[in-house]
C-alpha positions as CSV (number, residue, x, y, z in Angstrom):
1,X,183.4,4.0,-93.8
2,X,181.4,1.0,-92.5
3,X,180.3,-0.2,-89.1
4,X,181.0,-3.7,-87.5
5,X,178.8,-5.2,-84.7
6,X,179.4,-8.1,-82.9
7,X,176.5,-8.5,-80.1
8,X,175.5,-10.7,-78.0
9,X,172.4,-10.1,-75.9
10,X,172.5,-9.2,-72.1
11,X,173.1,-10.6,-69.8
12,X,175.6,-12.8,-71.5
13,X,178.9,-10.6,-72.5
14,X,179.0,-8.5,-75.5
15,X,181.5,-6.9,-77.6
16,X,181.0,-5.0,-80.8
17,X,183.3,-2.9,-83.2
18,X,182.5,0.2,-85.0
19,X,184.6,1.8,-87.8
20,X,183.7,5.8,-87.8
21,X,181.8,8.2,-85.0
22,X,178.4,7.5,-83.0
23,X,176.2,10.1,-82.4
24,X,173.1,10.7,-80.3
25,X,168.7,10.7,-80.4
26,X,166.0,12.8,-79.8
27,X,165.9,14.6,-76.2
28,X,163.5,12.7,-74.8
29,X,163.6,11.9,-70.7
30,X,161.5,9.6,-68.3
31,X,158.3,10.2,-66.9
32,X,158.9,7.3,-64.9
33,X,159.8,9.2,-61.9
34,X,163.4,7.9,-61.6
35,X,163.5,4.2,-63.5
36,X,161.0,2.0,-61.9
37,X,157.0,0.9,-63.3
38,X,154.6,3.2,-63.8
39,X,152.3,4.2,-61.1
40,X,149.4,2.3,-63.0
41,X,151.3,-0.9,-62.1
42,X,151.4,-0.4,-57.9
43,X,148.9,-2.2,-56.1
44,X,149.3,-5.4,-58.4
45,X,149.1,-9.2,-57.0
46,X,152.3,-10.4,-57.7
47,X,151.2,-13.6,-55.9
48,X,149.4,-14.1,-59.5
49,X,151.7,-14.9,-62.1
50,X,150.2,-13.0,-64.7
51,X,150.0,-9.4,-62.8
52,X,153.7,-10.4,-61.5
53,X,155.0,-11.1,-65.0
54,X,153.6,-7.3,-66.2
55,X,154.9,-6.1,-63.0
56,X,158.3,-7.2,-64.0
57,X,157.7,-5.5,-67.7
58,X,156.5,-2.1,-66.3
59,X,159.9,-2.3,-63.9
60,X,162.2,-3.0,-67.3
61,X,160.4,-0.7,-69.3
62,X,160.9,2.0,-66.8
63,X,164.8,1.1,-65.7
64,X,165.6,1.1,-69.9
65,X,163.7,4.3,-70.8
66,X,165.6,6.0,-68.0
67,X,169.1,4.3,-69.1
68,X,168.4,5.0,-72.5
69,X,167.9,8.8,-71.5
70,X,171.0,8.5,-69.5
71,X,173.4,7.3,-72.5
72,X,171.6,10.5,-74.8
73,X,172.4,12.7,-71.9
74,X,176.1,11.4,-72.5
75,X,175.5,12.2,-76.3
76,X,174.1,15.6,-75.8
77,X,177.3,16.1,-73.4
78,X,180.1,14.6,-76.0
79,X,179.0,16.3,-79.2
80,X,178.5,19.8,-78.0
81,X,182.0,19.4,-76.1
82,X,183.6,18.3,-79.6
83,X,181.5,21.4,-81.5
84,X,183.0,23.3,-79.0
85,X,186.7,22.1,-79.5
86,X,186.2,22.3,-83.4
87,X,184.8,26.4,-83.0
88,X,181.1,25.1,-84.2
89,X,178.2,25.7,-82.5
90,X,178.1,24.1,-79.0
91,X,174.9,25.6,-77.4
92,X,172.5,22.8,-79.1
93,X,170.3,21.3,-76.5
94,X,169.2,18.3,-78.0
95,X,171.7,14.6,-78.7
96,X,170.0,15.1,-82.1
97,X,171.0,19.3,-83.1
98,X,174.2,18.9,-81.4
99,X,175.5,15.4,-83.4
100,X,173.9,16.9,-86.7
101,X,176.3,20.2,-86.1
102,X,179.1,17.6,-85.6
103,X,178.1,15.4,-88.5
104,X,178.2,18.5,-90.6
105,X,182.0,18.9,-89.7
106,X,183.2,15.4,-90.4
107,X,181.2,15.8,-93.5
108,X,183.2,18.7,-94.5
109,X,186.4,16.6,-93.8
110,X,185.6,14.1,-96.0
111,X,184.6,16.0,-98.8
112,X,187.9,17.4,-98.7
113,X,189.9,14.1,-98.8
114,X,190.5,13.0,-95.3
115,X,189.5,9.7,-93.7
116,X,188.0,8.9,-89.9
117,X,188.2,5.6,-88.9
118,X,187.5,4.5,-85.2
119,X,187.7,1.1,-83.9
120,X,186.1,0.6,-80.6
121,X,186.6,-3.1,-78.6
122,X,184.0,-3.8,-75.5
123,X,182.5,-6.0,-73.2
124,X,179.3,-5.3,-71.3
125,X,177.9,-7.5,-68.7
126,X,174.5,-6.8,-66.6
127,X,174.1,-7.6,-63.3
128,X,173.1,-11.4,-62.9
129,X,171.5,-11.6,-59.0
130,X,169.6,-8.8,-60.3
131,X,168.1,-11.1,-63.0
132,X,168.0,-14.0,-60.0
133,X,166.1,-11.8,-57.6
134,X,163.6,-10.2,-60.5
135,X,163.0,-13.7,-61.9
136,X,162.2,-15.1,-58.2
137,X,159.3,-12.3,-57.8
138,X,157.6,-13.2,-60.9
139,X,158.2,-17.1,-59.9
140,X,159.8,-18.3,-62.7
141,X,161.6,-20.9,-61.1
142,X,158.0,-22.2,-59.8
143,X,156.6,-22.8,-63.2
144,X,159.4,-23.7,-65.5
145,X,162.6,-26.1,-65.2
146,X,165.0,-23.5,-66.0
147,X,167.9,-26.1,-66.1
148,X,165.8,-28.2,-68.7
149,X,164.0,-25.4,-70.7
150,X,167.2,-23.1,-71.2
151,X,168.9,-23.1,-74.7
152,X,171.5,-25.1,-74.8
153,X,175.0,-23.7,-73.2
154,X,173.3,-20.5,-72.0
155,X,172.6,-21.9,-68.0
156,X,174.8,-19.9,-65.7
157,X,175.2,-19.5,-62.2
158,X,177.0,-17.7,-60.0
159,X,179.8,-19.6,-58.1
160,X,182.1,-19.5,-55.5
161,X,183.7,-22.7,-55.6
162,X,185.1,-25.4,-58.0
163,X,183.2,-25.0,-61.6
164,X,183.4,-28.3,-64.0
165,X,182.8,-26.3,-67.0
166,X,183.7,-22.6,-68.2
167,X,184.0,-19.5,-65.7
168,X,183.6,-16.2,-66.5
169,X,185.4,-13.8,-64.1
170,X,184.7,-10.1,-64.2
171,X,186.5,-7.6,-62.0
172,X,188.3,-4.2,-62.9
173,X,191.3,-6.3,-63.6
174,X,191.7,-9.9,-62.7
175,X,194.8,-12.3,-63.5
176,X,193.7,-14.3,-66.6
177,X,195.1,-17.1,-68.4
178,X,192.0,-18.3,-70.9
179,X,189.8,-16.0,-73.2
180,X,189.6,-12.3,-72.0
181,X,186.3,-10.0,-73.4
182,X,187.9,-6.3,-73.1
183,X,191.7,-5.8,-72.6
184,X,194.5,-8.1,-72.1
185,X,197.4,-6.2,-70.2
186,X,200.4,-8.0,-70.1
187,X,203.9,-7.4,-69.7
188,X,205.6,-9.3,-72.0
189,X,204.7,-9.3,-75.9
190,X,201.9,-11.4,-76.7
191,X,200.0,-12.3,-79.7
192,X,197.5,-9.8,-80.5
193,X,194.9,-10.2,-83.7
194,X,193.1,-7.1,-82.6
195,X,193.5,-3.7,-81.0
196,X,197.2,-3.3,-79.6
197,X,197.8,-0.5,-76.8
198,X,201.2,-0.2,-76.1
199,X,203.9,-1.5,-78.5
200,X,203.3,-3.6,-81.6
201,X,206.3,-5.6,-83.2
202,X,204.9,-5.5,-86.8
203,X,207.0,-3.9,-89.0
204,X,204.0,-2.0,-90.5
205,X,201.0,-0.5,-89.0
206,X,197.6,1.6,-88.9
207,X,197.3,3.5,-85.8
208,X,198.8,6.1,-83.9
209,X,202.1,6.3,-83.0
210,X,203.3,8.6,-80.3
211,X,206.5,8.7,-81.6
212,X,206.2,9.1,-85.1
213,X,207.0,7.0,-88.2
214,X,210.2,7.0,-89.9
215,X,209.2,5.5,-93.2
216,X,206.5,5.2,-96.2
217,X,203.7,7.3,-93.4
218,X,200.3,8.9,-94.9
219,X,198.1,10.3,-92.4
220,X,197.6,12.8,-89.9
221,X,201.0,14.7,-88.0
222,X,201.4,16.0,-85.0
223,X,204.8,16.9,-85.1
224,X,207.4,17.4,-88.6
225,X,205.9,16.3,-91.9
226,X,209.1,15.7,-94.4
227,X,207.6,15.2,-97.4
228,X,204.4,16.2,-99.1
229,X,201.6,17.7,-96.7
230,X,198.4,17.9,-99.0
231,X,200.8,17.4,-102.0
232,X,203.2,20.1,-101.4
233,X,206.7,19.8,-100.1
234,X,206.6,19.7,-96.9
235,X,209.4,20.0,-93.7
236,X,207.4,21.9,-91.4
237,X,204.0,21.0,-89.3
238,X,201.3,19.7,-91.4
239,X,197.8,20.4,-91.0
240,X,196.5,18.0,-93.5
241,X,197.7,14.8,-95.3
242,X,201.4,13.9,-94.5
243,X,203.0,11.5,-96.9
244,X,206.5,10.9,-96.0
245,X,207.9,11.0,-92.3
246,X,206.4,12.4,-89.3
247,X,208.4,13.0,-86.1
248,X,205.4,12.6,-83.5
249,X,202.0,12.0,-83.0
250,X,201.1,10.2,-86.1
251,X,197.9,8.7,-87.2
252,X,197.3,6.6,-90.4
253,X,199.7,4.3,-92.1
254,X,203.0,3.2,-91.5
255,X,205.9,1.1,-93.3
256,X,208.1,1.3,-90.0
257,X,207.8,-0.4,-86.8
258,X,206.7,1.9,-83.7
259,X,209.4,2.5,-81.4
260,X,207.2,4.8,-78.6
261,X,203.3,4.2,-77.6
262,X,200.9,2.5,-80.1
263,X,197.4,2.5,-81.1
264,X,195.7,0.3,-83.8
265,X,195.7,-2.6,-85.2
266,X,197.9,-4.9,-84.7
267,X,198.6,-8.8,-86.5
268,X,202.2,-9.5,-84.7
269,X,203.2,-9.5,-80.7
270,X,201.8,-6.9,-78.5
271,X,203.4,-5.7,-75.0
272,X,200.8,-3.6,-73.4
273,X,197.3,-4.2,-74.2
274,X,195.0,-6.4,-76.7
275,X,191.7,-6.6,-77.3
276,X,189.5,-8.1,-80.0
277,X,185.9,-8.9,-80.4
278,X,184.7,-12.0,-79.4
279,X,187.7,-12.3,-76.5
280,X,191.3,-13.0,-77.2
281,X,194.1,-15.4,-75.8
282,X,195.0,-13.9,-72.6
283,X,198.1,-14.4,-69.9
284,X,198.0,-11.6,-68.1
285,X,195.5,-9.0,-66.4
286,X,192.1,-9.0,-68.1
287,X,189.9,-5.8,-67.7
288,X,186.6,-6.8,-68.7
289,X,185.7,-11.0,-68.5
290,X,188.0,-13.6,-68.3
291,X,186.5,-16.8,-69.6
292,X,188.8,-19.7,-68.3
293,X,188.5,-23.4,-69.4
294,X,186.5,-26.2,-68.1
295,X,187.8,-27.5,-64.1
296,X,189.0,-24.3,-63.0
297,X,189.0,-25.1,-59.5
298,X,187.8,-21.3,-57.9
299,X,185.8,-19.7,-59.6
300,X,184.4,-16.5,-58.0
301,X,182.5,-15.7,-61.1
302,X,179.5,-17.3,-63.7
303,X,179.8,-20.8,-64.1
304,X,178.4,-22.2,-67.2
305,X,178.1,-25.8,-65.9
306,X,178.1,-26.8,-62.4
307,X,179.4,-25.0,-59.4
308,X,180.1,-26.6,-56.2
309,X,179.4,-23.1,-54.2
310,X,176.4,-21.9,-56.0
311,X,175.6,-18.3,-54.6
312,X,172.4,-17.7,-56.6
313,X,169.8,-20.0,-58.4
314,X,170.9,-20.9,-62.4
315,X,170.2,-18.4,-64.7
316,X,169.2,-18.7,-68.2
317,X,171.1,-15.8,-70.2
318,X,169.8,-17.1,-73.8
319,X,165.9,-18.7,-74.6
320,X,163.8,-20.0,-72.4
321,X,161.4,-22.4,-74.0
322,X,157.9,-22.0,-70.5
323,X,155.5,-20.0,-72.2
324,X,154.9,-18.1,-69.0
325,X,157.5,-18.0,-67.9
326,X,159.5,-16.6,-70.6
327,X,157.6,-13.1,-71.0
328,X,159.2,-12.7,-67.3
329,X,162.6,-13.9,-68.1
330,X,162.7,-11.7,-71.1
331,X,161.6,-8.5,-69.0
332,X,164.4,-9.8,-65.9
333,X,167.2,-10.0,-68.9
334,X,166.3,-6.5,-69.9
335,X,165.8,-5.0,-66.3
336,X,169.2,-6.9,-65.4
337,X,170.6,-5.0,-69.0
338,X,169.5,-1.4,-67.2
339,X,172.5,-2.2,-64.6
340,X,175.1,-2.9,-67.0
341,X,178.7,-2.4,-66.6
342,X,181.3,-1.9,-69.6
343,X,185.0,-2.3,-70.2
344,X,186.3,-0.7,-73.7
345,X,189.3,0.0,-76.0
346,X,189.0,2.2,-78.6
347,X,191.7,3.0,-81.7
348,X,191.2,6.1,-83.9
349,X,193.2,6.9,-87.3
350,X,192.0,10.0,-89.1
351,X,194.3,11.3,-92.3
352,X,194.5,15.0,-93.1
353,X,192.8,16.7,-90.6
354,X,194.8,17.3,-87.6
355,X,192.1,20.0,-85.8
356,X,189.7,16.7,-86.5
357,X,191.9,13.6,-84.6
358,X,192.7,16.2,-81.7
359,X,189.2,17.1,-80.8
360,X,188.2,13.4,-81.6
361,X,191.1,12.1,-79.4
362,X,190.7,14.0,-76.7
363,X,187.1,12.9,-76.4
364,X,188.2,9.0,-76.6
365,X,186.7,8.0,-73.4
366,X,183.3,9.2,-73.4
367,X,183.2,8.5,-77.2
368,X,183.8,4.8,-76.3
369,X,181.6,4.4,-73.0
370,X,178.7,5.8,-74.7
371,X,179.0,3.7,-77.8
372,X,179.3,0.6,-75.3
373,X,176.4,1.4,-73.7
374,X,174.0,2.2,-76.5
375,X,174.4,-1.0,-78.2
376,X,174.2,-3.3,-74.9
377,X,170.7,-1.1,-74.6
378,X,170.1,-1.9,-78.1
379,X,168.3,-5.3,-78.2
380,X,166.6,-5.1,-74.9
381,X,164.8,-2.2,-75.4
382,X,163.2,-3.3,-78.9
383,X,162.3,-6.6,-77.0
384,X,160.5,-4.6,-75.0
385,X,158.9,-2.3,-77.1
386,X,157.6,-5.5,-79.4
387,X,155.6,-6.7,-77.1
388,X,151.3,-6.9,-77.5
389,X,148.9,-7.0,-74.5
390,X,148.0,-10.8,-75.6
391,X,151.2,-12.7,-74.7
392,X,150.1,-11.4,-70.7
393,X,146.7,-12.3,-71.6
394,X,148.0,-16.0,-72.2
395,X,149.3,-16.2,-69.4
396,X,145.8,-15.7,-67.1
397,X,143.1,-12.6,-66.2
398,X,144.9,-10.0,-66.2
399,X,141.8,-7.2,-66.0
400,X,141.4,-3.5,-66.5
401,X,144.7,-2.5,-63.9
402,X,147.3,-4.9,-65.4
403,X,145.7,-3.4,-69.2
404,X,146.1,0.0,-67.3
405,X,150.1,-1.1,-66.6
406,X,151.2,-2.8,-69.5
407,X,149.8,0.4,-71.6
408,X,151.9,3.1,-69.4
409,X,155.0,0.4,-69.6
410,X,154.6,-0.2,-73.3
411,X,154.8,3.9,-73.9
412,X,157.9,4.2,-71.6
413,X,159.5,1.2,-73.9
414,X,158.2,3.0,-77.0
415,X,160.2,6.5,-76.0
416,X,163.2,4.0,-75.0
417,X,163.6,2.4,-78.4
418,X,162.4,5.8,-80.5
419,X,165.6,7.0,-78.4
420,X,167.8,3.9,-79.2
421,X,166.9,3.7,-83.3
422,X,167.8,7.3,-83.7
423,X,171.0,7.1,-81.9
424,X,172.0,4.1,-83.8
425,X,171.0,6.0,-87.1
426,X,172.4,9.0,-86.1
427,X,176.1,7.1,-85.8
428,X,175.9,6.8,-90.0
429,X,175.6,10.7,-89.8
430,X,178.4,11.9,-87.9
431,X,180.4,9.2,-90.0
432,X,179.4,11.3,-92.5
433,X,177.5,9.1,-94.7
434,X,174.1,10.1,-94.3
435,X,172.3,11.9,-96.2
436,X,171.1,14.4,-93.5
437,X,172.3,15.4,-90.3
């Protein structure tokens, strides 16, 4: 199995792919005291830029340790629930015992022939006045041109008026017509190069189909198997590999078009839902962001370009080339990342192991949140945890209590990204394709 990422950093949208199971870190929690700096950092002049720029680091480092804890809570959570559904053991208390117990499991599915494959689709997008407002107490704006000194194509502001260039809308579900980042709902059959929920027109598939598959199937069964089931002849349930037909509930491969509820992949027309990473062709309701081409005339969203209505001061969501100024935007970008919200589809397909795509199944959702989260956590956190005591120094005197700050901030990033490597290592193991659990 293999894993596909697709990530964009924060707060710009992101989406991401990954084929298999992701699994959890380490155990470790916040000293923080619930998400904010240190307590070496009160008492700093933020009227100087320097103590307000490691001000703003000890605040990200503190609001992404705790976040980062948060998603390995959700780990912890998710793994001993499935250990649980599979009759393992379920009574680890650590992201790290209880995946490893899990991993063991898929392990032992694989060895035996079947295949897991999980596709998740999302979009994640932080919380830009909260980059506007952290940004303005470390005076970024006062020292650095943002318009001028942003990377090309990355200025955004948020607008509630008439935008001359692209607007990204984000609600629960919003009517789209443009580029939608999450799931496109729509209730006639649309194109769909991506994840289809609902009904897919294609002749052939790789999903699951609620109602079965009447032709050429190999995969998992959840109702009548007429054929072989782990090579035998089969007409009964099937427990393992189904080659044949299957009357309900099946997962894997299909030479037949699905006539009741779909998930998987789908290259024809899809009624229902499509997503895809990187956004698809939307005309319908988008859950996630829907990006719509330039002169949209309201946009009550992120504006790219211009905006008539500005409700916050332009943002810069990619590089910003002040030398100051930029150790503040970094550390806004990643406190803004601590706030993020999600949107995500997932598909799953696993062959001859029906106990396996239950349990995995019925733990979809909180599978595909917590994947979302750890990798729009990813890149923000190792920012942070990369950084030395000399680019604060550059900026002016910072003396013995900013030292004193960036030192208790720099530990809280440390625990954050030992949390955040591990749980991205650990999502090779419960694939099964690590060499340890």
């Amino acid at each position: 199995m293999s894993q596909r990422i697709n990530f964009r950093p924060m707060p710009a949208l992101a989406a991401f792919g990954v084929i298999g199971l992701l699994a959890m870190s380490n155990g470790c929690s916040s000293n923080d005291g619930g998400g904010g700096a240190p307590a070496s950092c009160n008492g700093l002049d933020t009227s100087a830029q320097a103590q307000a720029t490691i001000k703003a680091y000890g605040e990200a480092a503190g609001r992404l340790q705790a976040k980062a804890a948060e998603v390995e809570g959700k780990w912890l959570a998710v793994c001993n629930a499935m250990n649980k559904d599979l009759g393992e053991d379920s009574s680890k208390g650590t992201a790290k015992e209880a995946c490893a117990i899990l991993n063991a499991r898929v392990k032992k599915a694989l060895q035996a022939g079947a295949q897991v494959k999980l596709d998740v689709q999302a979009s994640c997008q932080a919380d830009l006045k909260a980059q506007a407002s952290c940004e303005g107490s470390c005076k970024v704006e006062a020292s650095c041109d943002v318009k001028a000194q942003c990377e090309p194509g990355k200025l955004v502001v948020e607008c509630n008026g008439s935008c001359d260039a692209q607007c990204d809308v984000r609600a629960p579900s919003v009517t789209c017509t443009g580029k939608c980042d999450g799931a496109c709902k729509s209730d006639i059959a649309v194109a769909c190069e991506g994840q289809c929920n609902g009904e897919c027109t294609a002749p052939t598939w790789e999903g699951t189909c609620e109602a079965g598959c009447t032709a050429n199937f190999s995969g998992t069964c959840g109702g009548t198997c007429n054929g072989k089931c782990d090579g035998k002849d089969s007409s009964a349930q099937c427990d393992g590999k189904c080659e044949g037909t299957c009357t309900a509930n099946a997962s894997g491969s299909c030479k037949a078009q699905c006539t009741g509820t779909f998930k998987g992949g789908c290259k024809a027309e899809c009624k229902g839902s499509c997503s895809a990473s990187g956004g698809v062709s939307c005309n319908g309701k988008c859950e996630g962001t829907c990006s719509y081409a330039p002169g949209k005339a309201d946009c009550q969203g992120e504006c790219h370009g211009t905006c008539s209505a500005a409700v916050s001061p332009p943002q810069c969501t990619g590089k910003l080339n002040c030398s100051g100024s930029a150790e503040c935007h970094e550390s806004c970008q990643a406190s803004a990342s601590a706030n993020v919200e999600c949107s995500s589809e997932a598909t799953l397909v696993v062959e001859g192991d029906a106990k396996l795509f239950t349990t995995i199944n019925a733990h979809i959702d909180d599978i595909k949140a917590a994947f979302a989260l750890t990798f729009a956590l990813k890149e923000p956190v190792l920012n942070l945890a990369g950084k030395t005591v000399e680019s604060f120094k550059a900026i002016g005197d910072i003396g013995l209590q900013n030292a004193a700050c960036f030192a208790s901030s720099l530990e809280l990033a440390a625990k954050a990204s030992v949390s955040i490597n591990v749980s991205v290592q650990a999502s090779a193991s419960v694939q099964g394709s690590a060499s340890g659990g």
